[in-house]
LOKOL-974286 format. One line per field, with one value per residue (C-alpha): residue number from 1; residue in one letter; x, y, z. Coordinates in nm, 4 decimals. Layout:
# LOKOL-974286
i <- NUM_...
aa <- A_...
c1 <- X_...
c2 <- Y_...
c3 <- Z_...
END
This chain:
# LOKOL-974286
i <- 1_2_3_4_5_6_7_8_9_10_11_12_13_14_15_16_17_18_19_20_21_22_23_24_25_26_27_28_29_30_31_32_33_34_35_36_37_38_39_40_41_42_43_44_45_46_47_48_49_50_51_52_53_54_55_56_57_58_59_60_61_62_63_64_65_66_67_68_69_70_71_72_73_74_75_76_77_78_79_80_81_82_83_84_85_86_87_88_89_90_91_92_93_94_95_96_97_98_99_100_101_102_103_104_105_106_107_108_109_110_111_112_113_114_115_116_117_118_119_120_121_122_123_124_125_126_127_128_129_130_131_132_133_134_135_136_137_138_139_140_141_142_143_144_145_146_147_148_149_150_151_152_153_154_155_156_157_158_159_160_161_162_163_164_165_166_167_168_169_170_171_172_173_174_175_176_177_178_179_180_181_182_183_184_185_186_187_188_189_190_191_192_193_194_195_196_197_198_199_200_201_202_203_204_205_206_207_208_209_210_211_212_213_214_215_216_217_218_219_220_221_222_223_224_225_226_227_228_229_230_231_232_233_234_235_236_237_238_239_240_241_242_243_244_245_246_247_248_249_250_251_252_253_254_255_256_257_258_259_260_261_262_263_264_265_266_267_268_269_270_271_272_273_274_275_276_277_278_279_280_281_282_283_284_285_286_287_288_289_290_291_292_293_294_295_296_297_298_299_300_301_302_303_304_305_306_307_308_309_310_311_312_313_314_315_316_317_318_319_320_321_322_323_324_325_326_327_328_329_330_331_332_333_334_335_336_337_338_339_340_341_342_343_344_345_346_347_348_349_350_351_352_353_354_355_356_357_358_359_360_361_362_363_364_365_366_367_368_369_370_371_372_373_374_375_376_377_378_379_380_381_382_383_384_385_386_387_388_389_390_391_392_393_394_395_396_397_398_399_400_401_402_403_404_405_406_407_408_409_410_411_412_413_414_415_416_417_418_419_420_421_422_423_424_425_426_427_428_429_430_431_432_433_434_435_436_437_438_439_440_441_442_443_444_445_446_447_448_449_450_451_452_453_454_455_456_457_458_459_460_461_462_463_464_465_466_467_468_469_470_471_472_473_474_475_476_477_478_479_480_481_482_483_484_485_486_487_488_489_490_491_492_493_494_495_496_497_498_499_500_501_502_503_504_505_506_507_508_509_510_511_512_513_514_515_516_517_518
aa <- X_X_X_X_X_X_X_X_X_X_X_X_X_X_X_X_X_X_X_X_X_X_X_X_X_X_X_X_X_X_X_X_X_X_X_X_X_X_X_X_X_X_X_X_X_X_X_X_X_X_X_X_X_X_X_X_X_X_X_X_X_X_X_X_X_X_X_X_X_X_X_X_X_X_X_X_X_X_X_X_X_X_X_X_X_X_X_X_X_X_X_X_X_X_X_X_X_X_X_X_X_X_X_X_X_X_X_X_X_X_X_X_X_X_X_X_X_X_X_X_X_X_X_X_X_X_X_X_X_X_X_X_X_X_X_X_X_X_X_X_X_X_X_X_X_X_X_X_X_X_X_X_X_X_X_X_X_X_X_X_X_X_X_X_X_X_X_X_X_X_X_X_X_X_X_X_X_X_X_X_X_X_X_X_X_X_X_X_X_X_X_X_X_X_X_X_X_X_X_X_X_X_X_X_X_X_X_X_X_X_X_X_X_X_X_X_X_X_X_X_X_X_X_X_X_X_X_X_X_X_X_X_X_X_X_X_X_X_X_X_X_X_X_X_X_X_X_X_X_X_X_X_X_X_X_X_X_X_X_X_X_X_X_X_X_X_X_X_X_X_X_X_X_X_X_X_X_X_X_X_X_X_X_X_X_X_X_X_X_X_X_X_X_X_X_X_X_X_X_X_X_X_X_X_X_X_X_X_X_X_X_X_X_X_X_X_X_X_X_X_X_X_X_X_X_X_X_X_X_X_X_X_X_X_X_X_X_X_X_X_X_X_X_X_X_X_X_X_X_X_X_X_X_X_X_X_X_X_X_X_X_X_X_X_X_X_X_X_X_X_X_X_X_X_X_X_X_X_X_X_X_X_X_X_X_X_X_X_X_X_X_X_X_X_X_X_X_X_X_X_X_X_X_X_X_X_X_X_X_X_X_X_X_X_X_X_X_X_X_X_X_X_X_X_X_X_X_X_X_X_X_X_X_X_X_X_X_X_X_X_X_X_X_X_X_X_X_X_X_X_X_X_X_X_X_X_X_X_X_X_X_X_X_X_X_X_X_X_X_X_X_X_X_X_X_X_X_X_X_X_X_X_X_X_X_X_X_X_X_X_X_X_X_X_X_X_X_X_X_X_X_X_X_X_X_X_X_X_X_X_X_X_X_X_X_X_X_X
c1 <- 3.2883_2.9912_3.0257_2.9752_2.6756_2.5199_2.5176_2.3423_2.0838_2.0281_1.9839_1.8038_1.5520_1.5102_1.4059_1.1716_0.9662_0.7216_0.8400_0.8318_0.6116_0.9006_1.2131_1.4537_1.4859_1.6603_1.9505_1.9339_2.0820_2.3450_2.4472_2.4817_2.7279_2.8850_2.9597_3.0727_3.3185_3.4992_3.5314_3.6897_3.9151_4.0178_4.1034_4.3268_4.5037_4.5927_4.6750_4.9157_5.0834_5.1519_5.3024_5.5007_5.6632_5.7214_5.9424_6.0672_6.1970_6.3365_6.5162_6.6545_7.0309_7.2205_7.3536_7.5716_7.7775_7.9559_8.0661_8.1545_8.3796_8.5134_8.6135_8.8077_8.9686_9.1809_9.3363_9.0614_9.1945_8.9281_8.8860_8.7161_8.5153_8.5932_8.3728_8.0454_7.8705_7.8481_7.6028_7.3963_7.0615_6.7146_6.8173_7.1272_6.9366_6.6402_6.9395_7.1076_6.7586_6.7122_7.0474_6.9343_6.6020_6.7613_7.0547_6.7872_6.5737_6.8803_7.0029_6.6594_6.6225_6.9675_6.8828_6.5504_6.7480_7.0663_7.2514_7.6310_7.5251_7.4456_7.7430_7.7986_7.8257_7.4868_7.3041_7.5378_7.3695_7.6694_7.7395_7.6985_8.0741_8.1823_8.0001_8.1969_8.5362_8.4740_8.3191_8.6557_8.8386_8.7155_8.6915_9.0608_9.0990_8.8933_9.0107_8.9665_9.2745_9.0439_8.8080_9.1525_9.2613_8.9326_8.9640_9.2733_9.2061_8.8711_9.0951_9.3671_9.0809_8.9098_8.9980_8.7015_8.7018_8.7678_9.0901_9.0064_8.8533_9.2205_9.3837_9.1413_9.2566_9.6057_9.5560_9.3049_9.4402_9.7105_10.0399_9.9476_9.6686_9.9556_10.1900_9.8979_9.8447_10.1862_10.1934_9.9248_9.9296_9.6832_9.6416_9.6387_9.9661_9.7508_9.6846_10.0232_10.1040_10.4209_10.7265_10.7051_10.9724_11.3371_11.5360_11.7965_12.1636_12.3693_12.5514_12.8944_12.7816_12.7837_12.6072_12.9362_12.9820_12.6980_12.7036_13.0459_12.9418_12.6551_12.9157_13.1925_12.8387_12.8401_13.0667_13.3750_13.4864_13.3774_13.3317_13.4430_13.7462_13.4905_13.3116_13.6262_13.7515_13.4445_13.4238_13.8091_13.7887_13.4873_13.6069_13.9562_13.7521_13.5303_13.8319_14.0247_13.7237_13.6517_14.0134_13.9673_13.6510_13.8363_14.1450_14.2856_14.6584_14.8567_15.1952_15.5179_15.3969_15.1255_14.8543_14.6832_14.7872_14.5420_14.7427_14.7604_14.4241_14.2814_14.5019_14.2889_13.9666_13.7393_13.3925_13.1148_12.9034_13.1847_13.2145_12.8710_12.8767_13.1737_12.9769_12.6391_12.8646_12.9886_12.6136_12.4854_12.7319_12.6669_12.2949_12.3334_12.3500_12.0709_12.1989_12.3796_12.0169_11.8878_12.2237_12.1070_11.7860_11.8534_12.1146_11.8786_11.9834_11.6424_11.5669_11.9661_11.9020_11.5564_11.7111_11.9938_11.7443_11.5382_11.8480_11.9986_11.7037_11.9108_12.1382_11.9769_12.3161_12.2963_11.9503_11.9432_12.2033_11.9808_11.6638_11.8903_12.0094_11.6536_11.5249_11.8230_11.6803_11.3406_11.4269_11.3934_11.0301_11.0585_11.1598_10.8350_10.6345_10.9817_11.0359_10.6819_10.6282_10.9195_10.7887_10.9721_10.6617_10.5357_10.8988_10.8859_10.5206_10.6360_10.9558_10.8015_10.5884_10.8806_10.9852_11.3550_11.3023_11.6330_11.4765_11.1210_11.3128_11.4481_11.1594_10.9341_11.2187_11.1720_10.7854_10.8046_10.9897_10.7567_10.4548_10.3923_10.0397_10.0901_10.4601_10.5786_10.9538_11.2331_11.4722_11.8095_12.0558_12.0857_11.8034_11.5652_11.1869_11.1746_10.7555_10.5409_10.6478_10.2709_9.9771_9.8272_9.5590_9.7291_9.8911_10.2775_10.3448_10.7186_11.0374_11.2981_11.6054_11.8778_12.2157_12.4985_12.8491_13.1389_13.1748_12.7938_12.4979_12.1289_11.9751_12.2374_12.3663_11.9768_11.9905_11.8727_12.1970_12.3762_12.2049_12.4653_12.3704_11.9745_11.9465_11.7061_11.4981_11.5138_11.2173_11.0327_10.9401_10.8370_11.1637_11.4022_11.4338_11.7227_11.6335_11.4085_11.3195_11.1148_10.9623_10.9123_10.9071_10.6526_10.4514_10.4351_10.4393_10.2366_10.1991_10.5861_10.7331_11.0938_11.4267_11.7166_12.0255_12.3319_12.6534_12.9861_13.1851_13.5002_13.8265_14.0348_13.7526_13.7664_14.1239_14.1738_13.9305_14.1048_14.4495_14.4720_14.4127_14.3300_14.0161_13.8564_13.6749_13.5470_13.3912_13.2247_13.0867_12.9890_12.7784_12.6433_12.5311_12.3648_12.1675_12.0820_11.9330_11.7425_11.5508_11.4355_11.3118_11.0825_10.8022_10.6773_10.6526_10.9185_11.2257_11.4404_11.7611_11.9478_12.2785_12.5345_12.9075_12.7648_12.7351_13.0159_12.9740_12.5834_12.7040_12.9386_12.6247_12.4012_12.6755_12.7532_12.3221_12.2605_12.4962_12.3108_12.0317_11.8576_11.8931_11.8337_11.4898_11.6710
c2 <- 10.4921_10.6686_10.4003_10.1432_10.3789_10.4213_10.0677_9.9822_10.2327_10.0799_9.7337_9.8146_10.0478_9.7516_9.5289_9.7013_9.8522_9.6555_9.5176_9.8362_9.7735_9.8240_9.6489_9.9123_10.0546_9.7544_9.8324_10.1762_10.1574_9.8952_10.1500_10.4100_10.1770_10.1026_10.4316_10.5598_10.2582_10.3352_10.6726_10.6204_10.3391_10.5555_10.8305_10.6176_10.4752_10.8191_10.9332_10.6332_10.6474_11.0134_10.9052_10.6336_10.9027_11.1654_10.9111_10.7438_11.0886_11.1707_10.8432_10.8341_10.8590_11.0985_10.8908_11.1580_11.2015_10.8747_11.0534_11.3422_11.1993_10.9671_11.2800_11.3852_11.0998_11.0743_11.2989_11.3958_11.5856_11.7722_11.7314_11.9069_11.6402_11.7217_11.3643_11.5637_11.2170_11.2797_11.5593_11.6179_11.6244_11.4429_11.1221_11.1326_11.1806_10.9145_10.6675_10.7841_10.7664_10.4393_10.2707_10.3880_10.2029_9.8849_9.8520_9.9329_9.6543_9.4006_9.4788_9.4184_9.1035_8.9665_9.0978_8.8759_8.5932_8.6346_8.6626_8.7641_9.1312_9.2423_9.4274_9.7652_9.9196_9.8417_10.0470_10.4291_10.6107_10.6823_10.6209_10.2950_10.3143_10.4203_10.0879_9.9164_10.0212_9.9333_9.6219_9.5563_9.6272_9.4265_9.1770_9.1772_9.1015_8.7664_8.4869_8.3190_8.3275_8.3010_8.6136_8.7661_8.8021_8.8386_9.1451_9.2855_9.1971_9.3976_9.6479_9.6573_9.6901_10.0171_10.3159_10.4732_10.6099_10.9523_11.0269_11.0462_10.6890_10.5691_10.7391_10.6250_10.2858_10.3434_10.4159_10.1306_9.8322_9.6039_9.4806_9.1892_9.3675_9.6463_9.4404_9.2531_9.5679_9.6753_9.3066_9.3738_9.4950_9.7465_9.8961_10.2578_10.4504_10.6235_10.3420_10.3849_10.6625_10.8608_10.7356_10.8875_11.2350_11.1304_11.3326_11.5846_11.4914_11.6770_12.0155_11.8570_11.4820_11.3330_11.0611_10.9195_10.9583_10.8073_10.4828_10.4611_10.4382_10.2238_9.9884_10.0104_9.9263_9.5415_9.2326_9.2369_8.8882_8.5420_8.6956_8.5307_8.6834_8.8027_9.0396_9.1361_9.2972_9.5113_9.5981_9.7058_9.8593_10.0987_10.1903_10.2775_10.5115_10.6582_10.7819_10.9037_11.0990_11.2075_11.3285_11.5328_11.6883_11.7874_11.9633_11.7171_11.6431_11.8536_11.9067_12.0768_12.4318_12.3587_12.4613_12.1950_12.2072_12.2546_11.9947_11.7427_11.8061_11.6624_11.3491_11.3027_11.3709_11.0414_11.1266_11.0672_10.8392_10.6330_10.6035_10.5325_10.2546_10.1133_10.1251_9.9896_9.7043_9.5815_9.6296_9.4269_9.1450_9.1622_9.1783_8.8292_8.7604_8.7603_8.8520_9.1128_9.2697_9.2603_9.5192_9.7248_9.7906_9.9144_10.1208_10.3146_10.1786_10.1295_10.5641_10.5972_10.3778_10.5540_10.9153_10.7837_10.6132_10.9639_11.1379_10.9286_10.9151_11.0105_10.7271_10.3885_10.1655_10.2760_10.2509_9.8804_9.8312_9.9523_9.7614_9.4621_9.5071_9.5569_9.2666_9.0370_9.1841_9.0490_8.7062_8.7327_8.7651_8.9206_9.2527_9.2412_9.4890_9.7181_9.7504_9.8361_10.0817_10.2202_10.3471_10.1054_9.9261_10.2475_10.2782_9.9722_10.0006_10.2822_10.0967_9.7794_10.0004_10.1097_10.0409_9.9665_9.5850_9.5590_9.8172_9.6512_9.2809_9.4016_9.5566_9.2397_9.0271_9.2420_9.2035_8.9047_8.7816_9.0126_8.8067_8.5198_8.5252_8.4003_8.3158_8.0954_8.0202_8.3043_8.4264_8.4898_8.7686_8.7330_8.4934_8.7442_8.6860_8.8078_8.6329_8.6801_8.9897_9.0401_8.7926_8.6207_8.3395_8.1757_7.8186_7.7769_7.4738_7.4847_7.6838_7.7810_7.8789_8.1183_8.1003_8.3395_8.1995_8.3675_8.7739_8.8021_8.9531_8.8200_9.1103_9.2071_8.8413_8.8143_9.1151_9.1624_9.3377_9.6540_9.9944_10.1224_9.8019_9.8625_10.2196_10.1782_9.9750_10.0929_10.2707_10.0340_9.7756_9.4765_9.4403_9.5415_9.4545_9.4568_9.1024_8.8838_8.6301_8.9002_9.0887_8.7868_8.4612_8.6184_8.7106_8.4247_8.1564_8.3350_7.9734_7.9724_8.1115_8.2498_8.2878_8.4491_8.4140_8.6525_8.5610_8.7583_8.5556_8.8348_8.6128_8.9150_9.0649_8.7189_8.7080_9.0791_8.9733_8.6295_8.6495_8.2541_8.1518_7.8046_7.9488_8.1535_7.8584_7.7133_8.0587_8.0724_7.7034_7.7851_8.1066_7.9977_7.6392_7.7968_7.9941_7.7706_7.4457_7.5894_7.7596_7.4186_7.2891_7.5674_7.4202_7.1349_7.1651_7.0570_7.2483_7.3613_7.4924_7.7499_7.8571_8.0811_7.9416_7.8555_7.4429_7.2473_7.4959_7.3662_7.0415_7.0273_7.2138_6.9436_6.6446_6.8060_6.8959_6.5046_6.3969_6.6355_6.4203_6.7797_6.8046_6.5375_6.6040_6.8185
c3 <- 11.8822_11.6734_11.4153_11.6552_11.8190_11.5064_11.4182_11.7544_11.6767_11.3195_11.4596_11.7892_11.4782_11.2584_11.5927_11.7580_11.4739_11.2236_10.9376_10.6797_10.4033_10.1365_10.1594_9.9764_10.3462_10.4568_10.2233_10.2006_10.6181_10.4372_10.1938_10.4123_10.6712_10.3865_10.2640_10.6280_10.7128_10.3133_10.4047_10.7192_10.5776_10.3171_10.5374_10.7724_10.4455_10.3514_10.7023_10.7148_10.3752_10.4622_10.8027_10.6272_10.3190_10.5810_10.8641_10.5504_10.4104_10.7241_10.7646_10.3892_10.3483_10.0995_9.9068_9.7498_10.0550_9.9547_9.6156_9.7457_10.0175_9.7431_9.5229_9.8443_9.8978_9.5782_9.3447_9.0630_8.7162_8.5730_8.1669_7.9341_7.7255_7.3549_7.2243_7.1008_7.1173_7.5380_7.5581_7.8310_7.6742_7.6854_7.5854_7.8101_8.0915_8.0004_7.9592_8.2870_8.4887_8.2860_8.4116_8.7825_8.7609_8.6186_8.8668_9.1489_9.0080_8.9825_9.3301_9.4852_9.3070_9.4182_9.8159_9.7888_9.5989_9.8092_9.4532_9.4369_9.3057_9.6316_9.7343_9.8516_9.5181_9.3910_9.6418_9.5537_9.3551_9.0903_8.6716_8.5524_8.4385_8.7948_8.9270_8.6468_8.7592_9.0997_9.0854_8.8431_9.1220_9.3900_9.1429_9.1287_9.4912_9.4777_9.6494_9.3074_9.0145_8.7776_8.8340_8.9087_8.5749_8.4105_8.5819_8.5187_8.1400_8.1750_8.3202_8.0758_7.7951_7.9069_7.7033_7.7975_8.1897_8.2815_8.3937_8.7672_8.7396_8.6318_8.9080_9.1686_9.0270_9.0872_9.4216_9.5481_9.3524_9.5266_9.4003_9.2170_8.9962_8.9340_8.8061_8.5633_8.4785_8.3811_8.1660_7.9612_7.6394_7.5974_7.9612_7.9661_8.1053_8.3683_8.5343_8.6714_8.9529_8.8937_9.0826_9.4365_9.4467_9.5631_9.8115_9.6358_9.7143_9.9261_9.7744_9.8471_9.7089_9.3220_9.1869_9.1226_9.4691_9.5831_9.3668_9.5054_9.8410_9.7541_9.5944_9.8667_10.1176_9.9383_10.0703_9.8981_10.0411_9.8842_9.5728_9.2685_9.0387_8.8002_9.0669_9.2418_8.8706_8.8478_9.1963_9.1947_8.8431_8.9185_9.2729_9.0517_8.8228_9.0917_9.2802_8.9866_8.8814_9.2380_9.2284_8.9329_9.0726_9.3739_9.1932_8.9608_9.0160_9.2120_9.1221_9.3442_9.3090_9.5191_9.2035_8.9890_8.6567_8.4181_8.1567_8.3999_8.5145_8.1962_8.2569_8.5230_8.4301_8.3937_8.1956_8.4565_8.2662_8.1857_8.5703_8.6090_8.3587_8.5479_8.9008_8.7255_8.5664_8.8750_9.0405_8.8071_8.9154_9.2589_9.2190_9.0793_9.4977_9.7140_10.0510_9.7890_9.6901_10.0397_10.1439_9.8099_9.9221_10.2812_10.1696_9.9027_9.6136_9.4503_9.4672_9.3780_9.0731_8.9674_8.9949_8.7776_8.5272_8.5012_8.4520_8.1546_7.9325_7.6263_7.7243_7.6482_7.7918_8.1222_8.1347_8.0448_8.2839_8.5630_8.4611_8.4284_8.8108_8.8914_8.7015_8.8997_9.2896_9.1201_9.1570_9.5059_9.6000_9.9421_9.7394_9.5150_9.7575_9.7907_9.3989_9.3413_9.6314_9.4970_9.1871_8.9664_8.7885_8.6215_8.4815_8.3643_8.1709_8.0283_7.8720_7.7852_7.5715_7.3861_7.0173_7.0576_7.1112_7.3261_7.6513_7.5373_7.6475_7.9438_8.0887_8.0098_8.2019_8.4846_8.4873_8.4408_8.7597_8.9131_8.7769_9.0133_8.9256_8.5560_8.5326_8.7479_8.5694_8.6901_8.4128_8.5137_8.4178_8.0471_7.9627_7.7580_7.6700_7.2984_7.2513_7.4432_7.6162_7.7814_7.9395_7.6957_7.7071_7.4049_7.5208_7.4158_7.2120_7.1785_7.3177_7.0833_7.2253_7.0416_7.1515_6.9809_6.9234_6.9924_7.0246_6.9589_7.1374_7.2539_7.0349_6.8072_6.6452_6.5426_6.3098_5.9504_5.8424_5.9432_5.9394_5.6426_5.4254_5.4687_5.4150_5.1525_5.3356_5.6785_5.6892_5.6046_5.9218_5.7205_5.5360_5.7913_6.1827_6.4304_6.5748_6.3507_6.5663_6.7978_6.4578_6.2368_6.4123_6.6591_6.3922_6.1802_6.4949_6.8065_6.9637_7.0093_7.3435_7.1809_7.4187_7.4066_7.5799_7.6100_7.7672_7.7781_7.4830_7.4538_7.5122_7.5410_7.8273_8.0013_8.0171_8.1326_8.4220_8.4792_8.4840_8.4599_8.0785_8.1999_8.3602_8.0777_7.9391_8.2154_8.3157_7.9939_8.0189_8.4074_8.3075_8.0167_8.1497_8.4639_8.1950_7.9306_8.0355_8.3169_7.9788_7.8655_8.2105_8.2436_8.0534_7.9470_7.5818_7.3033_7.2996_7.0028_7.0432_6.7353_6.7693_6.5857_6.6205_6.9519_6.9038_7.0341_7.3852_7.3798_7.3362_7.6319_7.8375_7.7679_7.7985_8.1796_8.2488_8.1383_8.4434_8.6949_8.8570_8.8575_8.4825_8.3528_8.2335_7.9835
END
């Protein structure tokens, strides 16, 4: 109001009096407007941008709140940085404020262009190799296959997160990027959570007793002879050793004779090998895996696993019955909730190529985002164990003749021979065509196939003589061709003794219409 009073004056001053005789009066009034409408203007600029910093300081968000409920949320282990390269000083924190500016600037530009950067993690205010593990890990849950294992790769290649930033991984990331995980080759270990604890057994139970139970739980009818020997000759040896563990054998006198006692006595791992033998058999059955799992047998197996360390046969044994219930994908989520894919990373990690093969057969049939064959009991991946981007030009197939092995027919030499040499890697190896053909042909995808060969074995299991052979062409035929119609790139088969039985396979796969790709 007195601007617009004063300016009346001015004009009603310049129209009623004479024209001045100098004109520097005119613009001297101009000035003076001029001066009092700037200074106002000014003022109400700063009055405004005052208002605007104080409502927009009481409307700002702490951003910090999202880390510290994050550090809540998951299970954070504190370490002690011992790099001296990571001190806090000047340059740190110019290169710290200097990553803040640059992701603010990036995830302004993609809100104005719409770009795919603006996501939830641009706008927290956390360390640029924070935003890295969790854009990784949405990443990994793209609808798209592609970005899927770009980011599992990216994953598997960081060796450089804090230990809380692996752990928050292996909570948040699903099943498929924790088995990818557990495939690759250089993923780190703590990517993996420890197996969830298992219930202690009762004070009056065994784990004899218990895989006992679990094996007297399966169908014993329509079972072939095979199955029915194991079943019958570990339920035998459970319940001779359960005997023994009660008292041994009594005799008249009412007192158990410490002589006949020892009779009696059956070592318990022997038993367990007997039970985990005849498990393995009936996990070759699907209906067979499904009354495993209810029953517990995936926490029976894992507390047997952890408690056999120092015993690498009945550890294979286990991973072998675990590897068959992979075949059937409806388990997947079960064996990994379990705790059974950290087990397995671990192994497949492992120098002794045999537990290596088994564990990567296992993964594998839990892979059904990069693998889509399914190897049956006995068909062993020795190359490639892990993902790998490299195409496969060729199969080559080893099959072992008679009384041989899928790891040990494909030895150097005995361990007494090579004593000279053992130490050495290069010149010595307990299956060549895993150490050296991998090595010298990494485009090759190399199988090996194990089948029980023993003709006394069969015939102790098969009481019929006439039948032995045509057990050994029915389990290794259901094996062996299948491994050439997995791919298609060239085959090449080698065998040891093993020909004229190969032979007959393919002769009987050429007259199955579903084989005769072969």
């Amino acid at each position: 109001m007195s601007l617009a009073a004063y300016c009346v004056i001015c004009c009603r001053r310049m129209g009623t009096s004479t024209p001045p005789p100098k004109s520097n009066t005119y613009w001297k009034d101009i000035r003076n407007i001029i001066k009092l409408t700037g200074s106002l203007i000014l003022g109400s600029s700063l009055f405004l941008t005052y208002e605007l910093l104080a409502l927009k300081k009481s409307l700002t968000l702490d951003t910090q709140v999202v880390e510290r409920e994050k550090m809540k949320s998951y299970i954070c282990m504190h370490t002690v940085v011992l790099d001296k390269r990571e001190n806090y000083g000047l340059i740190y924190q110019a290169r710290k404020e200097l990553h803040k500016t640059v992701r603010r600037i990036l995830a302004t530009s993609a809100k104005i262009l719409r770009g795919p950067f603006a996501d939830t993690f641009s706008t927290v205010d956390i360390e640029d190799h924070e935003c890295a593990a969790w854009l990784l890990l949405k990443k990994s849950r793209s609808g798209d296959r592609t970005a899927r294992l770009q980011a599992v790769q990216a994953m598997s290649e960081a060796h450089h997160w804090h230990d809380y930033q692996y752990r928050t991984i292996a909570q948040a990331c699903d099943l498929r990027t924790r088995i990818g995980l557990a495939r690759s080759q250089e993923s780190d270990l703590r990517f993996f959570l420890p197996p969830p604890p298992i219930p202690a057994l009762n004070e009056d139970s065994s784990i004899e007793e218990e895989l006992r139970c679990l094996l007297a739980s399966l169908p014993q009818t329509e079972l072939d002879e095979c199955i029915q020997y194991f079943t019958s000759l570990a339920l035998s040896e459970s319940s001779q050793s359960l005997a023994a563990q009660k008292g041994g054998l009594w005799c008249f006198g009412g007192n158990g004779l410490p002589y006949a006692e020892s009779f009696g006595e059956v070592p318990s791992v022997t038993v367990e090998m007997f039970c985990l033998e005849a498990l393995v058999k009936h996990s070759e059955i699907p209906t067979h895996c499904d009354t495993i799992e209810a029953n517990g047998g995936l926490q029976l197996l894992q507390k047997l696993y952890q408690l056999h360390k120092d015993c690498p046969q009945v550890q294979r044994n286990i991973i072998r019955i675990i590897g068959n219930m992979a075949l059937n994908e409806h388990l997947h989520s079960t064996i990994v909730h379990s705790g059974w894919v950290s087990l397995l990373a671990e192994a497949l990690k492992s120098h002794h190529i045999v537990e290596a093969s088994h564990a990567a057969r296992t993964l594998a049939n839990l892979d059904r985002e990069t693998v889509r064959e399914k190897y049956q009991d006995g068909v062993y991946v020795l190359h490639p164990q892990c993902r790998t981007s490299q195409p496969i030009k060729a199969d080559v197939l080893f099959i072992h003749g008679l009384m041989g092995a899928a790891f040990k027919t494909w030895r150097q030499q005995d361990q007494a021979l090579t004593e000279k040499v053992s130490g050495d890697e290069t010149r010595y190896t307990t299956c060549w065509p895993k150490t050296w053909l991998a090595r010298d042909c990494p485009a090759l995808r190399i199988i090996s196939v194990e089948y029980d060969t023993s003709p006394q074995r069969l015939e102790s299991e098969v009481p019929d003589r006439k039948k032995v052979h045509c057990i050994q062409e029915q389990r290794t035929s259901s094996k062996t061709p299948s491994c050439w119609c997995w791919g298609q790139a060239d085959g090449l088969g080698v065998t040891q003794h093993g020909g004229l039985l190969v032979k007959k396979m393919l002769l009987e796969a050429s007259q199955n219409p579903e084989m005769r790709t072969v």
